[in-house]
One Martini backbone bead per residue (centre of mass of N, CA, C, O) as a GRO file, in nm:
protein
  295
    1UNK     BB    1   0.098   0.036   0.019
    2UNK     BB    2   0.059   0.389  -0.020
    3UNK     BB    3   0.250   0.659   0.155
    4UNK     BB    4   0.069   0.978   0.221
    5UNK     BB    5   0.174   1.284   0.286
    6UNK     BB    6   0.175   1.595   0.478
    7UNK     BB    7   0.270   1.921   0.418
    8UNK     BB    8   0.276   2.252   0.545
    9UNK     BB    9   0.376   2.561   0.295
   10UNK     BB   10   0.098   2.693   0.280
   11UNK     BB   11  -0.202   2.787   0.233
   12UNK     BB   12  -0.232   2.621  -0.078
   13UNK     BB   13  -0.002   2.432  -0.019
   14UNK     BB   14   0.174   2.110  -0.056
   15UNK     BB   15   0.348   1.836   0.016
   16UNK     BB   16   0.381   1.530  -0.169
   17UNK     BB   17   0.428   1.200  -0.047
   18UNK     BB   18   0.502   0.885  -0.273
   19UNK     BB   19   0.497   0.549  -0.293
   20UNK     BB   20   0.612   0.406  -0.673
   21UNK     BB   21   0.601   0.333  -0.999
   22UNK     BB   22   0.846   0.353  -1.222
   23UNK     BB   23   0.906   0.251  -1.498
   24UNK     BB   24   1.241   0.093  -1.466
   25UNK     BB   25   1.258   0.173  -1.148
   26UNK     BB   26   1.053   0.100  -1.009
   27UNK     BB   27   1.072   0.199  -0.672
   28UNK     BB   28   0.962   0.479  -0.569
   29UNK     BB   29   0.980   0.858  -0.501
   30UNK     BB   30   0.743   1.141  -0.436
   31UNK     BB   31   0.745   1.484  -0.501
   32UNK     BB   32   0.489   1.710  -0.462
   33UNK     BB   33   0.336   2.096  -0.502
   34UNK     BB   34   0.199   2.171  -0.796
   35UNK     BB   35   0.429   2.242  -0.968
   36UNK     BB   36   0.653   2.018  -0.861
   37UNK     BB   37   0.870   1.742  -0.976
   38UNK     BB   38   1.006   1.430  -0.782
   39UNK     BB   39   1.215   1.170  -0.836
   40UNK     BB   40   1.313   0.845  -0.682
   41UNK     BB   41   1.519   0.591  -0.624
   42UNK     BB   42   1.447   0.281  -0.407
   43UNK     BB   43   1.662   0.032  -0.563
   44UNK     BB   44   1.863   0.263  -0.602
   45UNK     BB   45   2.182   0.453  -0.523
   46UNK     BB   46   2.107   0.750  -0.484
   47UNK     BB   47   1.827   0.895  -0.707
   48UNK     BB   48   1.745   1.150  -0.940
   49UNK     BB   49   1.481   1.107  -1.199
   50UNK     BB   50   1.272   1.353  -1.152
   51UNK     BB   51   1.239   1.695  -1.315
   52UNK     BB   52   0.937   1.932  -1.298
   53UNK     BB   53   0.686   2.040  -1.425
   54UNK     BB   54   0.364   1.909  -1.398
   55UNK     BB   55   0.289   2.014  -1.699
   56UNK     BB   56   0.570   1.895  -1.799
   57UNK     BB   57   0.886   1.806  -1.827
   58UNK     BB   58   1.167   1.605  -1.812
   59UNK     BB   59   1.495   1.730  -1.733
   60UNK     BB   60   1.592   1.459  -1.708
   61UNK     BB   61   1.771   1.157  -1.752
   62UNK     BB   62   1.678   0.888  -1.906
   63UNK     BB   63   1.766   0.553  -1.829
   64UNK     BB   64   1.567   0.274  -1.971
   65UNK     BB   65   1.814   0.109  -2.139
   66UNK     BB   66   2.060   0.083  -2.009
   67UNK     BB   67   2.322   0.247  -2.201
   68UNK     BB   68   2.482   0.373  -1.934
   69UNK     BB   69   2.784   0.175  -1.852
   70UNK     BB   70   3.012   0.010  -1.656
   71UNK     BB   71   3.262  -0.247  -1.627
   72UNK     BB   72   3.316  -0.391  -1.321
   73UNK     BB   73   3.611  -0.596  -1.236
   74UNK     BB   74   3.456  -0.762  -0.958
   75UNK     BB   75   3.184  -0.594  -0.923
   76UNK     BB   76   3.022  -0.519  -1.169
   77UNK     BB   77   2.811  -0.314  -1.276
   78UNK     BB   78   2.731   0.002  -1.403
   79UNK     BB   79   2.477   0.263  -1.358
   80UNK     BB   80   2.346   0.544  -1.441
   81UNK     BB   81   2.002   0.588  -1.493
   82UNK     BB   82   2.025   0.889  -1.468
   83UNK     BB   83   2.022   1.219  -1.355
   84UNK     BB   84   2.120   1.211  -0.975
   85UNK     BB   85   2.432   1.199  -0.848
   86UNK     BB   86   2.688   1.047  -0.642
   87UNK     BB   87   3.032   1.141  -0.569
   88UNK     BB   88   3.399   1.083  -0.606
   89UNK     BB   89   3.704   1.286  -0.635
   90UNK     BB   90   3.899   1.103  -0.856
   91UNK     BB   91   3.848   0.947  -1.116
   92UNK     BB   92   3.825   0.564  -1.046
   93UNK     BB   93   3.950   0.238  -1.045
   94UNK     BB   94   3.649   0.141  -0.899
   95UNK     BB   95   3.527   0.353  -0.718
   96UNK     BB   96   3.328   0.512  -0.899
   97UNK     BB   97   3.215   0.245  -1.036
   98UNK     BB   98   3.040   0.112  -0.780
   99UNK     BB   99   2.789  -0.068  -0.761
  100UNK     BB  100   2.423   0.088  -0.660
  101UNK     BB  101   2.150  -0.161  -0.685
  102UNK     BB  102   2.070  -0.093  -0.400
  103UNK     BB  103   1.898  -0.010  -0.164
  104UNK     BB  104   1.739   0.302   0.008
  105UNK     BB  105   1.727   0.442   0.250
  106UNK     BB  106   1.382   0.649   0.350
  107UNK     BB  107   1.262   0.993   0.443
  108UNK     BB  108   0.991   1.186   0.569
  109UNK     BB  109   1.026   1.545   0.679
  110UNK     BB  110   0.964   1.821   0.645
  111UNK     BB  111   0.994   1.872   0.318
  112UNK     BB  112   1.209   1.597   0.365
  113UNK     BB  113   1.407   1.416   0.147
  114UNK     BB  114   1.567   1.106   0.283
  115UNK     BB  115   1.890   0.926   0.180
  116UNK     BB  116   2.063   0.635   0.196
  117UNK     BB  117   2.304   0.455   0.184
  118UNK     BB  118   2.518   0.205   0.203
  119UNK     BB  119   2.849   0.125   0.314
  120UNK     BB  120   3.092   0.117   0.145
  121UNK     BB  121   3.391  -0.054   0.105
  122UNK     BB  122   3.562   0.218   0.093
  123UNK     BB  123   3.403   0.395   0.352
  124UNK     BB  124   3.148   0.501   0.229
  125UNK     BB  125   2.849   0.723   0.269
  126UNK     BB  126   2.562   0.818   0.068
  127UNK     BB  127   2.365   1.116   0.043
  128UNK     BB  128   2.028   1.281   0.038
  129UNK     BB  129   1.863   1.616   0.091
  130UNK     BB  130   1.545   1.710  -0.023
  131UNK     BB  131   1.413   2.023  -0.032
  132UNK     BB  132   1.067   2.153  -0.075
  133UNK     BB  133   0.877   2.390  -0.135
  134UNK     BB  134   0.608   2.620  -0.244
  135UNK     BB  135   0.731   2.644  -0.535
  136UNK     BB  136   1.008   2.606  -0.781
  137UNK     BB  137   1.200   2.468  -0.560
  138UNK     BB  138   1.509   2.323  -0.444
  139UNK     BB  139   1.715   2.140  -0.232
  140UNK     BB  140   2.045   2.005  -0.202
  141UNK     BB  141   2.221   1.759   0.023
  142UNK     BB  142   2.540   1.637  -0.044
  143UNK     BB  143   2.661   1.362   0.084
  144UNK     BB  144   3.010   1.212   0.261
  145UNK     BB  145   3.112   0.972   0.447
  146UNK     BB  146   3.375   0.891   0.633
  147UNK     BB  147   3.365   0.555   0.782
  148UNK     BB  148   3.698   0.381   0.770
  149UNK     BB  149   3.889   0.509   1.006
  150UNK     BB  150   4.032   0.700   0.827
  151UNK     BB  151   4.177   0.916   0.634
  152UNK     BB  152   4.051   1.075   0.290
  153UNK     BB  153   4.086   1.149  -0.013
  154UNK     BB  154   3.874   1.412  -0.150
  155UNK     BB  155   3.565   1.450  -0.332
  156UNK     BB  156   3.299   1.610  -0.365
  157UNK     BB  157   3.053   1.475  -0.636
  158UNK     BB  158   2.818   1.633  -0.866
  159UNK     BB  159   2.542   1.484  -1.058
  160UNK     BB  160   2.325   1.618  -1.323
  161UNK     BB  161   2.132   1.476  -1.595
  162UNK     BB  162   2.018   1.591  -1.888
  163UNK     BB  163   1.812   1.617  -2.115
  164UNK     BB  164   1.782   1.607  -2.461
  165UNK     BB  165   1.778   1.923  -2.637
  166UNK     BB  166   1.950   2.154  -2.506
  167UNK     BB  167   2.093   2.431  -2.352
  168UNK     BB  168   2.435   2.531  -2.196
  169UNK     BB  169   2.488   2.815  -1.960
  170UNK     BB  170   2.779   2.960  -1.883
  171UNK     BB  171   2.932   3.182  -1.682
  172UNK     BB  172   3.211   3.419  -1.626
  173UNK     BB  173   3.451   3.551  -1.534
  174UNK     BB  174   3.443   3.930  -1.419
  175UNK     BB  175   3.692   3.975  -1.311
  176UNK     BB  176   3.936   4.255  -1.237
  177UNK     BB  177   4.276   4.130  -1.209
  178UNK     BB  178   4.472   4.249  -1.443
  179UNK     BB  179   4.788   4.053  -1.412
  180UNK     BB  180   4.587   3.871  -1.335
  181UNK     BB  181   4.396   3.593  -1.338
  182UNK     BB  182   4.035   3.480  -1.394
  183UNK     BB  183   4.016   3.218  -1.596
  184UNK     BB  184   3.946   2.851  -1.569
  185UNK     BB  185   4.037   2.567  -1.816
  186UNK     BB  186   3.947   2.258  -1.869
  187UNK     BB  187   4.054   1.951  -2.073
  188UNK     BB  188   4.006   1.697  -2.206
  189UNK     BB  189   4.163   1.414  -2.408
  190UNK     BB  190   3.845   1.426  -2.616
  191UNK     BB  191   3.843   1.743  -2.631
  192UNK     BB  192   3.722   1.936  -2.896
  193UNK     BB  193   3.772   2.259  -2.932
  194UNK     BB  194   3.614   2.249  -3.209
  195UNK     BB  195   3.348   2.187  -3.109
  196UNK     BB  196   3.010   2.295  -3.239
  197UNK     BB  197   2.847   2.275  -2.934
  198UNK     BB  198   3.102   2.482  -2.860
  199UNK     BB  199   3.098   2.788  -2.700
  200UNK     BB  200   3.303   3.117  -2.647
  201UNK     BB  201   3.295   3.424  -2.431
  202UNK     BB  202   3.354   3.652  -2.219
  203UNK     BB  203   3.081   3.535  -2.032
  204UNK     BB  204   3.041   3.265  -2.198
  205UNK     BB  205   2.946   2.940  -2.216
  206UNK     BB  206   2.859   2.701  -2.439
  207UNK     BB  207   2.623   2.396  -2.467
  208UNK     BB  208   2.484   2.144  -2.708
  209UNK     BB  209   2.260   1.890  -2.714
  210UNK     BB  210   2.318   1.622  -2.915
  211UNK     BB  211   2.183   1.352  -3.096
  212UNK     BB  212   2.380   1.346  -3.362
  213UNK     BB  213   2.669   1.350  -3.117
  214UNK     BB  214   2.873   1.084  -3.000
  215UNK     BB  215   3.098   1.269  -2.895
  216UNK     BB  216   3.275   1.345  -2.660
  217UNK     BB  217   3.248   1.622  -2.417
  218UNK     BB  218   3.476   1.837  -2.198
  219UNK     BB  219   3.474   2.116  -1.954
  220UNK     BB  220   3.619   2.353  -1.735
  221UNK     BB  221   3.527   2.575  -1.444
  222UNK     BB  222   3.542   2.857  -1.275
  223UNK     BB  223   3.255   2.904  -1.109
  224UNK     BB  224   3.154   3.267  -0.979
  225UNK     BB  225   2.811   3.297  -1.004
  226UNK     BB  226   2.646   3.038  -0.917
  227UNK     BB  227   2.556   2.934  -1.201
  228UNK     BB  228   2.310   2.807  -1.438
  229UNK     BB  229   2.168   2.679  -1.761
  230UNK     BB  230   1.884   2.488  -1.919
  231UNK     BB  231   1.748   2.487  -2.182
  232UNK     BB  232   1.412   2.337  -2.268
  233UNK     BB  233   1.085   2.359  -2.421
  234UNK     BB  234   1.047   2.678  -2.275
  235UNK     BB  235   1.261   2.581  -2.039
  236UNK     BB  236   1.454   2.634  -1.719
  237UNK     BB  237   1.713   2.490  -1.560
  238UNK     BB  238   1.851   2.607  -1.204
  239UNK     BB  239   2.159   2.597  -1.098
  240UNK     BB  240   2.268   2.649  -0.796
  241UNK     BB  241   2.546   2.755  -0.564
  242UNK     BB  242   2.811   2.800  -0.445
  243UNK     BB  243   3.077   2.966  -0.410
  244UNK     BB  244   3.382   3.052  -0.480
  245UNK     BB  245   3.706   2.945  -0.347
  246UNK     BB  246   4.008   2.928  -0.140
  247UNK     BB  247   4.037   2.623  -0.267
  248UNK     BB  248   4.087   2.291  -0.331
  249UNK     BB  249   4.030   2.131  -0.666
  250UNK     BB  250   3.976   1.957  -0.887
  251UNK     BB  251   4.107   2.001  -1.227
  252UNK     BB  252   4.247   2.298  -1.189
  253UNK     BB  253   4.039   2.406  -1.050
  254UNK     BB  254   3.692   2.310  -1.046
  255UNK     BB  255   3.373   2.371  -0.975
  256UNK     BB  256   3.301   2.315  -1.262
  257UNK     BB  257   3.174   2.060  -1.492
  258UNK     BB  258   3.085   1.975  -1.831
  259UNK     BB  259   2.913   1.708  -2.015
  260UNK     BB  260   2.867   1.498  -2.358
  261UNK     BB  261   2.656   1.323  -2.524
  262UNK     BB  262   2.376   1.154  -2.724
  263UNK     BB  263   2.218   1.133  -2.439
  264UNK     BB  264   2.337   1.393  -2.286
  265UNK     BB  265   2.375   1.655  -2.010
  266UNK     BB  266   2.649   1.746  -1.758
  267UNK     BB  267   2.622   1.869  -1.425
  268UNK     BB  268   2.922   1.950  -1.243
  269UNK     BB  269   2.986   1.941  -0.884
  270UNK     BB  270   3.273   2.079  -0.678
  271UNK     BB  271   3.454   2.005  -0.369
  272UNK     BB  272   3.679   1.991  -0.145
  273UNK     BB  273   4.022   1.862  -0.186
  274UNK     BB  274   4.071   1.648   0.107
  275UNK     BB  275   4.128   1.557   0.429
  276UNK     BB  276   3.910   1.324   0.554
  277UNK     BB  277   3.806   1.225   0.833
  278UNK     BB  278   3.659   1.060   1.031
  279UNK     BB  279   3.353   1.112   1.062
  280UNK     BB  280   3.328   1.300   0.793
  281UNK     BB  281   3.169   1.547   0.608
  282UNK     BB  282   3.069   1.612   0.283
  283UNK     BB  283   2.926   1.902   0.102
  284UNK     BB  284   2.674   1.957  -0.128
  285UNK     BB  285   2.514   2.262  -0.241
  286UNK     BB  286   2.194   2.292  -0.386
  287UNK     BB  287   1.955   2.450  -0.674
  288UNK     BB  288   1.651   2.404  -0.780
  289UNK     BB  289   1.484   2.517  -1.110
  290UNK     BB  290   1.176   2.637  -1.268
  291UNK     BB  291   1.140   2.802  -1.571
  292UNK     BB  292   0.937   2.978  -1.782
  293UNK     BB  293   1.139   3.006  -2.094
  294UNK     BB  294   1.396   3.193  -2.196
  295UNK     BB  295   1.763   3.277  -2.189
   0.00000   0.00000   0.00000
């Protein structure tokens, strides 16, 4: 049976909870206020695999006939499944890939959906604080315990799959440093320069998601207007995120990176990479927003 509960966050509003069978991801949760819905795999993650306005589309990509996924030997398979999840940077095996298929407990309290992963075999617990408003935003508060006893390097690493067919539009740092430099860019060893998806200007860099072009690009920016946006069929998903700081981000301190390929364009927001005490949790805060309109 379905457990439906609600909370009030306003006169006219309410946050509705409910446990769903969601196309191939079997058993999910999903929050609705009447303007925007949110569902979650209970079976797998934890993932975020829908978010839109109630009467419009999802803007995540759902990987629904599992297209993109890499063999972990040793450990199985691992799915992307679309949508948003968390990880660990920098990028590597097997543990970035460490396949997350097993279920994960959810509870839902004043207008917050918490998932939570087992802690992983190498001493990770990866979580997700969901709350969503009474408006048109949720917020995100992505967590990572160092579970294992021990200090560990790393960073938090937040991805969020957007739907195919959609332009996104990333600011550029304009402070005026003088004779220091203001902008910094990395570039993937598999990322043309010269690819016609991606337009780069003084003010921001555009990236534009094909679906009838399959090679990978990615490209990292220190982001420091704390927002981007992704426009598609006449909706902009509003990605904001904490300001840029004065501290050791991955990839040449990039503290934003997104990636793209023929199924999807990825947002990832990176936090700082460092030794993390036991029972320490790294913590990346973003929010997201539906809005009606052309960038």
């Amino acid at each position: 049976m379905d457990y439906v509960g609600f909370a009030k966050v306003g006169v006219e509003m309410a946050v509705k909870f409910s446990e769903i069978i969601y196309g191939s991801f079997g058993n999910c949760v999903c929050l609705e206020n009447g303007r925007i819905k949110l569902i979650a795999t209970a079976e797998a993650g934890p993932r975020i695999v829908y978010f839109g306005a109630v009467d419009g589309e999802n803007m995540l990509f759902e990987d629904n006939d599992r297209n993109f996924y890499e063999i972990n030997r040793g450990y199985g398979v691992w799915y992307a499944y679309g949508g948003h999840r968390v990880w660990t940077a920098p990028e590597k095996m097997p543990e970035t890939y460490l396949p997350d298929n097993s279920g994960v407990v959810y509870n839902f309290c004043k207008n917050t959906l918490t998932l939570t992963a087992p802690v992983t075999i190498f001493g990770k617990q990866i979580s997700m604080e969901i709350t969503m408003d009474e408006g048109n935003s949720i917020t995100i508060l992505n967590k990572i315990e160092n579970c294992s006893g021990k200090p560990a390097i790393f960073a938090p690493w937040s991805i969020t799959g957007l739907a195919a067919g959609g332009t996104e539009y990333i600011p550029l740092c304009k402070e005026d440093k003088g004779f220091l430099p203001n902008r910094t860019m990395a570039l993937w060893s598999y990322s043309d320069i010269k690819d016609e998806r991606f337009t780069l200007t003084n003010d921001y860099a555009k990236l534009r998601q094909d679906p009838n072009n399959k090679k990978a690009f990615k490209v990292g920016f220190n982001a420091t207007d704390g927002y981007i946006e992704y426009e598609k069929g006449g909706c902009i998903f509003r990605l904001t995120f904490d300001d840029y700081k004065n501290m050791k981000y991955p990839d040449f301190s990039c503290n934003f990176e997104t990636y793209t390929n023929h199924l999807f364009l990825e947002c990832e927001l990176l936090g700082e990479m460092k030794s993390y005490a036991p029972n320490e949790t790294a913590v990346i805060r973003e929010k997201w927003e539906i809005i009606k309109g052309n960038v």
